[in-house]
C-alpha positions as CSV (number, residue, x, y, z in Angstrom):
1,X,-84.5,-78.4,18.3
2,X,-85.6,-74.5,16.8
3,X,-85.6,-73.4,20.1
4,X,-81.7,-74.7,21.1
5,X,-80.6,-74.0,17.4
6,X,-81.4,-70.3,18.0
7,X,-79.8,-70.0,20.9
8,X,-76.8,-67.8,21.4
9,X,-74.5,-70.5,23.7
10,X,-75.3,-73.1,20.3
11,X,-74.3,-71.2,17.7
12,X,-71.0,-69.9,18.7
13,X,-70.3,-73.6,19.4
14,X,-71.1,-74.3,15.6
15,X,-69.3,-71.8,14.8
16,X,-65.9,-73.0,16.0
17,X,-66.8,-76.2,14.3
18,X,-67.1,-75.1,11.1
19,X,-63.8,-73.0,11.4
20,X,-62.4,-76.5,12.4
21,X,-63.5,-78.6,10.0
22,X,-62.6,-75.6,6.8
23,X,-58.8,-75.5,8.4
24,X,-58.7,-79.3,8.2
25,X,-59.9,-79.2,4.4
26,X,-57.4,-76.4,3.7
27,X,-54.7,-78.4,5.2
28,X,-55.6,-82.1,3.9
29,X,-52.5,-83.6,1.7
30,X,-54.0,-85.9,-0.2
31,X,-50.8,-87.9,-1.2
32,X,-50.6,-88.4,2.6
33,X,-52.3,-90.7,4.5
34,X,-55.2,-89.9,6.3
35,X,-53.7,-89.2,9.7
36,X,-51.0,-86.6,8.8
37,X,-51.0,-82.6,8.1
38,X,-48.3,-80.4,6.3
39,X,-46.2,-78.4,9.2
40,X,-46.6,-74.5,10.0
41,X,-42.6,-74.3,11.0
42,X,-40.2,-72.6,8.9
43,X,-36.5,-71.5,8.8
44,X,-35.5,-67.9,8.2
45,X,-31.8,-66.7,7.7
46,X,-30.7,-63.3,9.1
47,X,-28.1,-61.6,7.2
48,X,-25.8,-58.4,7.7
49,X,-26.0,-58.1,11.4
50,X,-23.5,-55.6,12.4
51,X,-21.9,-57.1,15.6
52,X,-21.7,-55.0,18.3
53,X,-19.1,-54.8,21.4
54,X,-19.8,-54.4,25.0
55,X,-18.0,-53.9,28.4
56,X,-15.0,-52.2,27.0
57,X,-13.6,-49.8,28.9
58,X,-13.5,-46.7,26.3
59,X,-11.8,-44.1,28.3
60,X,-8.9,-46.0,28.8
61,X,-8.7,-48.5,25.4
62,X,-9.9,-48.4,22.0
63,X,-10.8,-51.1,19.3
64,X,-8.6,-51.1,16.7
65,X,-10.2,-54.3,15.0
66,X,-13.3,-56.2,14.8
67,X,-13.1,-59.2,11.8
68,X,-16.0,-59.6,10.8
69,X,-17.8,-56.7,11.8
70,X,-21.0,-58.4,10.8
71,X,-22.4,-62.3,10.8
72,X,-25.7,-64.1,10.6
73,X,-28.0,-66.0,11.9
74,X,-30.2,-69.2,11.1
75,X,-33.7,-69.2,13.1
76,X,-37.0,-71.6,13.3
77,X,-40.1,-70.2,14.3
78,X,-44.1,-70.3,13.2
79,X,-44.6,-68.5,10.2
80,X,-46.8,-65.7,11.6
81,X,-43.8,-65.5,14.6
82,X,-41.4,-65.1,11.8
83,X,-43.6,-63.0,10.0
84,X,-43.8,-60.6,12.7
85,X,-40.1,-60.2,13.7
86,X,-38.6,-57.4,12.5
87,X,-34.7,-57.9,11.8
88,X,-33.8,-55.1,14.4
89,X,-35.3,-58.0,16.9
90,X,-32.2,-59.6,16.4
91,X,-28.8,-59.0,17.6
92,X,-25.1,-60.1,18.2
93,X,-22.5,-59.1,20.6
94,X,-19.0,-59.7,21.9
95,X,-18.1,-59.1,25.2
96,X,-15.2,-57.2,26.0
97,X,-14.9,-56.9,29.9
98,X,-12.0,-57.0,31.2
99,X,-10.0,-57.0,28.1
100,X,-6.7,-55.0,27.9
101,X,-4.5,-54.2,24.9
102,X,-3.7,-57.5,22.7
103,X,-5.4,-60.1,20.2
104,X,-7.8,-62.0,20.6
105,X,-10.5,-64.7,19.3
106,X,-13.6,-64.0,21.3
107,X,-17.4,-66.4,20.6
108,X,-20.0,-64.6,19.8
109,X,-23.4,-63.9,22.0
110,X,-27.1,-64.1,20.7
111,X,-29.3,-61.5,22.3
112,X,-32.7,-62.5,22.9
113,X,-35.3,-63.8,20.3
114,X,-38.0,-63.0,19.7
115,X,-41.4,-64.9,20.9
116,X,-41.9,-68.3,19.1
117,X,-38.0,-68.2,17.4
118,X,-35.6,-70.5,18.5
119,X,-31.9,-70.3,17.3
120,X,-30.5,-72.7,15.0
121,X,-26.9,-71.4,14.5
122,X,-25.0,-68.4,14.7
123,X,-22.2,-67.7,11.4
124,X,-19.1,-67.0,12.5
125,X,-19.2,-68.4,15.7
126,X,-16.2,-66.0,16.7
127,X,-14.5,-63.0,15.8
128,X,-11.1,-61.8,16.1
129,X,-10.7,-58.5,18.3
130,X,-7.7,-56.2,18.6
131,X,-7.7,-53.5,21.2
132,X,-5.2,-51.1,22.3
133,X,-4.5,-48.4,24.7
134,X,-5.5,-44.7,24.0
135,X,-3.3,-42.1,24.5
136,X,-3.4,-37.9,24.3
137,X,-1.4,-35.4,22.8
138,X,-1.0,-31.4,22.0
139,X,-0.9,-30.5,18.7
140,X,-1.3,-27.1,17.1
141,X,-3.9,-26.1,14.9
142,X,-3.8,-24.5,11.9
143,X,-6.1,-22.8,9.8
144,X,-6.8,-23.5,5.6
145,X,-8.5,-21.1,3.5
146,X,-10.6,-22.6,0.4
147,X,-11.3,-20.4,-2.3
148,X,-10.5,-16.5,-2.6
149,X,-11.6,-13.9,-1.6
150,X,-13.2,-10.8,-3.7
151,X,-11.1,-9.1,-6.5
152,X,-9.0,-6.6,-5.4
153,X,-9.4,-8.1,-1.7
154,X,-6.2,-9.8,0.4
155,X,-6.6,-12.2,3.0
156,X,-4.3,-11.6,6.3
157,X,-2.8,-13.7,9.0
158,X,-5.7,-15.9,10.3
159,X,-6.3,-15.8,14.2
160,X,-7.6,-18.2,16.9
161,X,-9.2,-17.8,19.9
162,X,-8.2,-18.4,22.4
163,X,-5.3,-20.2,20.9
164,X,-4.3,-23.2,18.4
165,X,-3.3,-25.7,20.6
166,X,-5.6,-29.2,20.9
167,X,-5.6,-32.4,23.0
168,X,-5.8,-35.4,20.6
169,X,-7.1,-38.8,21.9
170,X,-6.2,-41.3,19.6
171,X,-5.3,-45.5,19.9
172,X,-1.6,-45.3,21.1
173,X,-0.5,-46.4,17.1
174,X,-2.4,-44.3,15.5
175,X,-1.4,-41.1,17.5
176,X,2.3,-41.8,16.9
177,X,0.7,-41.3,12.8
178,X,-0.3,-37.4,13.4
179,X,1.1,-35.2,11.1
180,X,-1.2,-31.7,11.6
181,X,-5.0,-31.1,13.1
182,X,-6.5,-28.3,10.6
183,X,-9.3,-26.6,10.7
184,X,-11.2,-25.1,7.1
185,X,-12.6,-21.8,5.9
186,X,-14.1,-20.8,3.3
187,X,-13.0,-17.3,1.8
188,X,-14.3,-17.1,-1.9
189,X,-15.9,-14.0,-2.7
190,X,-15.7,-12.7,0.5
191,X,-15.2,-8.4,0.6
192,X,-15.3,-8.9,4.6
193,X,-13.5,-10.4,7.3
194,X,-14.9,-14.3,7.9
195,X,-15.7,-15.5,11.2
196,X,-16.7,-18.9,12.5
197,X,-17.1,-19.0,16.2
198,X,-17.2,-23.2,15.5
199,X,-15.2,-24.5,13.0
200,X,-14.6,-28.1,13.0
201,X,-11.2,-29.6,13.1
202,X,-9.3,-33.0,10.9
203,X,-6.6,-34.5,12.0
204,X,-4.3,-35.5,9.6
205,X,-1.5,-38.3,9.4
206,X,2.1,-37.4,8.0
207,X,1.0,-37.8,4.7
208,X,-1.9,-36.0,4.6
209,X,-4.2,-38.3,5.3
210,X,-7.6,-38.1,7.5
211,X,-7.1,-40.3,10.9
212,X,-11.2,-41.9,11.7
213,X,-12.1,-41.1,15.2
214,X,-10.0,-39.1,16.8
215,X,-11.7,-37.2,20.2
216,X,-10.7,-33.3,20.1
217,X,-10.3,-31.3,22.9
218,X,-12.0,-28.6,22.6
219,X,-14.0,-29.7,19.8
220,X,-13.9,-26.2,18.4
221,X,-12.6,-23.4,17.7
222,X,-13.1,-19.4,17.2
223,X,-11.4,-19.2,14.2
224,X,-11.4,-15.1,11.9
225,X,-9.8,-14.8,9.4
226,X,-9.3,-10.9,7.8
227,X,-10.4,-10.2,4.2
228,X,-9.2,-6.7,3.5
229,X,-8.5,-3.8,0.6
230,X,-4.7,-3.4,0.0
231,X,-4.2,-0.1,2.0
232,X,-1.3,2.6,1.6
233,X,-0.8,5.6,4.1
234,X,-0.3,9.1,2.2
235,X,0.1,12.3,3.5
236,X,-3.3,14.9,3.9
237,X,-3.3,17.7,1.7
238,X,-5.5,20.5,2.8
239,X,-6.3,22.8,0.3
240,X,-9.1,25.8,-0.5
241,X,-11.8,26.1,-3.3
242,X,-14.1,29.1,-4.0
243,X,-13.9,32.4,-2.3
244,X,-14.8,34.2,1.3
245,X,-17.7,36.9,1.3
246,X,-15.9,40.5,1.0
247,X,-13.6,41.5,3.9
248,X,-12.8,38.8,5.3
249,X,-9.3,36.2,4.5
250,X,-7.9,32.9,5.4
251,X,-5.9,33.0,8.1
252,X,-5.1,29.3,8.7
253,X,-6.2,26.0,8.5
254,X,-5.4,23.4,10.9
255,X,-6.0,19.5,11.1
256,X,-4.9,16.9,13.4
257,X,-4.9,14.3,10.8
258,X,-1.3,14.6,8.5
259,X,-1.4,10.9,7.1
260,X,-4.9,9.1,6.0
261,X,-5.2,5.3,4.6
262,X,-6.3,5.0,0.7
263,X,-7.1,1.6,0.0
264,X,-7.5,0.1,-3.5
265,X,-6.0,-2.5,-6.0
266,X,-2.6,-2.9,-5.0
267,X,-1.1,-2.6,-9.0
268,X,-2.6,1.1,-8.5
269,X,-1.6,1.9,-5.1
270,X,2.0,2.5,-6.2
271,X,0.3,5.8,-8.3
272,X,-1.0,7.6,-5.3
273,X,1.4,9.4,-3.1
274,X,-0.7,11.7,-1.1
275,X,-4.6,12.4,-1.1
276,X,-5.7,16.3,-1.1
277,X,-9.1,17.7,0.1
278,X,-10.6,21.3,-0.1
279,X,-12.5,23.5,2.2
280,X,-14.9,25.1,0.2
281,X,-14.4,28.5,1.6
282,X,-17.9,30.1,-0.5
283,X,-19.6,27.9,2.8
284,X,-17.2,29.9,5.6
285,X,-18.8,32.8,7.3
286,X,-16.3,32.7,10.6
287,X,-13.5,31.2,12.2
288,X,-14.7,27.4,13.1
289,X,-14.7,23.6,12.5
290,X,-15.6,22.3,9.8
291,X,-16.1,18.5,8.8
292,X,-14.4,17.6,5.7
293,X,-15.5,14.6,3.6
294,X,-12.4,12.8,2.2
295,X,-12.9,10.7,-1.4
296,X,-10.6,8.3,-2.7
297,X,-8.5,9.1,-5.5
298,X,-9.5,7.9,-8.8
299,X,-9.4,4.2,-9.2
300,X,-9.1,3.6,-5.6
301,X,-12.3,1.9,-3.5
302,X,-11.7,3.7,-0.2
303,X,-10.3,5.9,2.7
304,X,-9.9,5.9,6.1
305,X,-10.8,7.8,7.9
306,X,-14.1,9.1,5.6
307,X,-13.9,12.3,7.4
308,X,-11.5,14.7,9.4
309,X,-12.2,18.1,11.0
310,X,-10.5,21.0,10.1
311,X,-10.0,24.0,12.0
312,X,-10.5,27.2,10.0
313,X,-9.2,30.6,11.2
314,X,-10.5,33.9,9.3
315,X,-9.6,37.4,9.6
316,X,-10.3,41.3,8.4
317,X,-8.8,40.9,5.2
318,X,-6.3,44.2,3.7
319,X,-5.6,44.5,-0.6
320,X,-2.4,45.0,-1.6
321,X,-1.0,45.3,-4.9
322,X,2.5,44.6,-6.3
323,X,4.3,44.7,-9.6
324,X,5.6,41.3,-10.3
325,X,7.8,40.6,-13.2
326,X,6.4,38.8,-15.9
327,X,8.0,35.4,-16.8
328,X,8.0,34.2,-20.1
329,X,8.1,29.8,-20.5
330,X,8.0,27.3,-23.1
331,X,8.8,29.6,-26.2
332,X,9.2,26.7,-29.0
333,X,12.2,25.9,-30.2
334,X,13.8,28.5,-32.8
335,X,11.5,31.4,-31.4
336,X,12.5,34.3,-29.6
337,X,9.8,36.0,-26.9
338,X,9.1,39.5,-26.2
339,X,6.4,40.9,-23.9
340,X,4.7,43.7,-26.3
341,X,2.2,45.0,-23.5
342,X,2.1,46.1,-20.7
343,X,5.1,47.8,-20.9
344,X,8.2,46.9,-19.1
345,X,8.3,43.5,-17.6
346,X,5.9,44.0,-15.0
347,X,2.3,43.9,-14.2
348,X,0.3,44.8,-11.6
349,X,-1.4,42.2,-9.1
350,X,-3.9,42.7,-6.3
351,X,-4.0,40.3,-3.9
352,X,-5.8,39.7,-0.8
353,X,-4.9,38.3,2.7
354,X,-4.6,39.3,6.2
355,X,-2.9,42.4,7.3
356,X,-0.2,39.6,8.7
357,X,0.3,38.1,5.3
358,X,0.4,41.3,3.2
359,X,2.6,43.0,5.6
360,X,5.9,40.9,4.6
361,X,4.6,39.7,1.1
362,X,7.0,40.7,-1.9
363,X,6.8,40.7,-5.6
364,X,9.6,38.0,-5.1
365,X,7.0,35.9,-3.5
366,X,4.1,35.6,-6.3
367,X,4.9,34.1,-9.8
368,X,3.7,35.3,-12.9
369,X,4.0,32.7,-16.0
370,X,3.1,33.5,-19.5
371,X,3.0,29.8,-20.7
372,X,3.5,30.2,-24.5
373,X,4.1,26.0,-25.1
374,X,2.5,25.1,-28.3
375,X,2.3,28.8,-29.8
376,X,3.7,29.7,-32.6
377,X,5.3,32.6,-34.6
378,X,3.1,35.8,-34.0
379,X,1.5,38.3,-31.4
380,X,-0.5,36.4,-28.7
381,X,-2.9,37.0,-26.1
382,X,-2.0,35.2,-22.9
383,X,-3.7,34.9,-19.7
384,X,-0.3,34.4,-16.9
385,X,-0.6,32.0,-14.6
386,X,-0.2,32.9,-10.8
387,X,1.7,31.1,-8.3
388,X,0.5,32.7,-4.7
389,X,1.9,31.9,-0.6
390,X,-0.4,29.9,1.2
391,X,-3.7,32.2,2.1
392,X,-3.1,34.5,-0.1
393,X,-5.5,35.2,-3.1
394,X,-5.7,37.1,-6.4
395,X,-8.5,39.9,-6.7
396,X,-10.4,38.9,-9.7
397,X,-8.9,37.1,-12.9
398,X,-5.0,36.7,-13.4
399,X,-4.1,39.8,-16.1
400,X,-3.4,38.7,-19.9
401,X,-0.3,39.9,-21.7
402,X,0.8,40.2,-25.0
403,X,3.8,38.4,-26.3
404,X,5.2,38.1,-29.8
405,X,7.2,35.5,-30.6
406,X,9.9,35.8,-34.0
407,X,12.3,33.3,-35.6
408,X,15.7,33.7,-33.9
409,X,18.2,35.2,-35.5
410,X,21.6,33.9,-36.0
411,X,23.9,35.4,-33.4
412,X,25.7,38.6,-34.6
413,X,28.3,40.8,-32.8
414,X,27.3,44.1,-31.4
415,X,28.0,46.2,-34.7
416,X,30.1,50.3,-33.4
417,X,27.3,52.3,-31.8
418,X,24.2,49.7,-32.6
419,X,22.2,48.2,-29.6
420,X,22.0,45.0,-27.8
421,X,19.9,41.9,-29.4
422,X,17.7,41.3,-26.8
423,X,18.0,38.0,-25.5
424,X,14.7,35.7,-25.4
425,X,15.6,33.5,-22.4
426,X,13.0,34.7,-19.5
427,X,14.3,36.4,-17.1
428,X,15.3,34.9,-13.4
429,X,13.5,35.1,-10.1
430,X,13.5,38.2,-8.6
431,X,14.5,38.7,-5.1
432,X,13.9,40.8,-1.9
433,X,16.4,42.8,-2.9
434,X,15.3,44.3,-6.1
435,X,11.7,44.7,-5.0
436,X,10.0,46.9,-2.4
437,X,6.6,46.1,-0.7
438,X,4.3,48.1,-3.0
439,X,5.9,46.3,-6.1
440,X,9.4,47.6,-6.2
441,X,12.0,48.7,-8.8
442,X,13.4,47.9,-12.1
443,X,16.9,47.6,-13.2
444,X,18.7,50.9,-12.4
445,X,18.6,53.8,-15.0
446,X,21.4,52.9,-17.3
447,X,21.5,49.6,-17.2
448,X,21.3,46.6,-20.1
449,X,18.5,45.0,-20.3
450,X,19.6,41.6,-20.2
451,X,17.4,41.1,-16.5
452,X,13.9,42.4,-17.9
453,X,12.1,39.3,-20.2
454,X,10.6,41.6,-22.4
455,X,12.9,44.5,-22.3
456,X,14.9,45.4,-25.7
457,X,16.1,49.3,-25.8
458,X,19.5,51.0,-26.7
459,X,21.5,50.3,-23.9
460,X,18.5,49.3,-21.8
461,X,16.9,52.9,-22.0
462,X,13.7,51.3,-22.0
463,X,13.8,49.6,-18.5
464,X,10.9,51.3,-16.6
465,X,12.0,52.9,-12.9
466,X,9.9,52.0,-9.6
467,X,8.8,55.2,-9.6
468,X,7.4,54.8,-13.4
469,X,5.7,51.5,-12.5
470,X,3.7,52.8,-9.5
């Protein structure tokens, strides 16, 4: 009896007879009778499965209605089978084949169970299906721009590649709905032009509404959209700072560029009417290019272009020196101005330019202003401001004059034998005519005084000769 007990074959044989006889106690009812066993079947209910379509032909119809979308179903299995099943083991279906546009009430089909599950019902047992035909059309598409851009910045006419026109595939009712197909961008805070090589497009009914699963062709687009400065165009103004080494003079300068670009807010732009640049002639040493950096007037963010080439011409430069009359501006009101010193109405200007230039230059050409605004009754010292042609320049500081200024007088006749009051308005513009190249002449000997600002003699004594000023 030791020997069989120990062997192998006899104890796996117990084993199974204990397992036995422990399930039976486990399972004993003992309100039953001695002969019966409580069952290991169950029921399970499967909810919420989305019913799903087959043998439709989708290129040519759509489904426009599936009620319900979902149903159930009731099952019986083992509890370990039902255990085990996983609800995606499940599913429901209608078939489709062969159906064209219309209505109709179509049963439903139970895919296959899972092991050990059988199927006790299926809730609805039907489902009512509308389908109809799909149809195409060409619409347009347009772009919509959320937000803004950066402040200061304008957006401009958005552009599509290759072009705005799309195939729409939508149920034949639902196409005869379409009111636009749009596609979206978003611009806020943006300094530079957007670009989105594949922006998605909506369709949208006639009032404004999105339209569900409609098939775009293509489904999208290369869409830009420019985010730019306000610009204005101005005329270039080409101008000189500093002075050329000793001998030599400007000649010309030459640009291709006449009209530049300044971009900035566009309340501001209305302010700026032309943009001027200077050659810094102290850099010069010869006739050559030279690359010019352009800057943006005040207030404004930019220019284009940045940078133009200008072409400067030098030559030998020749002094010349010519007596221009003085000019005598902006006395205050009730004041009469005389030029004290230098004597006469004339002072002596060097200039310097090329033998070109200087050859036809006049005194008629330069200006020479003794601003006297804001001065008032007395002798002053005042530095004139010089007016020059184009390439021409003064040698060394503009000359200071003295002017005195005096309460007018009230306007008297000429008393028998007395001389003339002289009169404070400044004198006119001089000509050609009254002045030669070296300076030229005063009023003729003998004449009234009346043309010289600062001249007030008997009988215009006073008024120098051309011979007197050189």
């Amino acid at each position: 009896m030791d020997k069989w007990l120990s062997h192998p074959t006899a104890l796996k044989i117990l084993s199974i007879v204990i397992g036995i006889l422990l399930w039976a106690v486990v399972h004993f009812d003992p309100s039953s009778t001695p002969n019966t066993v409580t069952s290991t079947t169950e029921t399970k209910s499967v909810d919420m499965l989305r019913i799903q379509t087959e043998g439709l032909d989708e290129s040519a119809y759509a489904l426009k209605m599936l009620e319900p979308s979902v149903g159930k179903l009731m099952v019986r299995g083992s509890r370990s089978a039902l255990a085990f099943a996983e609800d995606d083991d499940y599913s429901i279906s209608v078939n489709l084949a062969g159906k064209g546009p219309g209505s109709y009430t179509i049963p439903l089909t139970v895919g296959k169970l899972p092991r050990g599950i059988e199927l006790l019902n299926v809730s609805p047992s039907t489902v009512e299906v509308i389908i109809d035909r799909l149809d195409s059309g060409s619409f347009e598409a347009g772009v919509v721009t959320q937000g803004t851009p950066a402040e200061g910045y304008e957006l401009g006419a958005p552009v599509i590649r290759p072009g705005g026109a799309v195939q729409v595939t939508l149920p034949a009712q639902d196409l005869a709905r379409v009111g636009s197909v749009k596609v979206f961008v978003n611009v806020d805070g943006e300094t530079e032009t957007v670009r989105d090589k594949k922006a998605h497009m909506i369709v949208f009914d006639k009032s404004g509404n999105e339209i569900q699963g409609a098939v775009i062709e293509p489904a999208t687009l290369d869409v830009e959209v420019p985010v730019t400065m306000p610009g204005k165009a101005v005329p270039l103004q080409v101008g000189t700072k500093g002075s050329l080494p000793s001998g030599l003079s400007l000649e010309a300068i030459d640009t291709d560029v006449s009209e530049v670009t300044v971009y900035g807010e566009r309340s501001m732009l209305d302010g700026v009417n032309l943009l001027a640049a200077d050659v810094d002639l102290s850099q010069i040493r010869a006739t050559g290019d030279v690359e010019l950096e352009l800057l943006p007037p005040e207030g404004m963010k930019a220019v284009e272009p940045s940078k133009v080439k200008v072409r400067v011409t030098l030559a030998s430069s020749d002094v010349k020196t010519l007596q221009v009359p003085v000019r005598l501006e902006n006395a205050g009101d009730g004041l009469d101005a005389a030029l004290e010193a230098p004597a006469g109405s004339a002072v002596s200007i060097s200039v310097r330019g090329t033998p070109d230039e200087l050859s036809g230059l006049t005194a008629g050409d330069i200006r020479a202003v003794a601003d006297l605004q804001d001065l008032k009754e007395g002798t002053h010292e005042v530095r004139l401001q010089l007016t020059l042609p184009n390439y021409v320049s003064a040698v060394g500081e503009a000359p200071t004059v003295t002017v005195r200024l005096a309460a007018s007088e009230p306007a008297m006749g000429r008393p028998e034998g007395g001389s003339a009051t002289p009169s404070p308005t400044p004198s006119p513009d001089r000509g050609p005519s009254e002045t030669d190249s070296s300076g030229g002449s005063g009023p003729a000997p003998g004449s009234g005084g009346s043309d010289n600002d600062a001249a007030a003699g008997d009988g215009g004594a006073a008024a120098d000769s051309g011979e007197e000023r050189r």
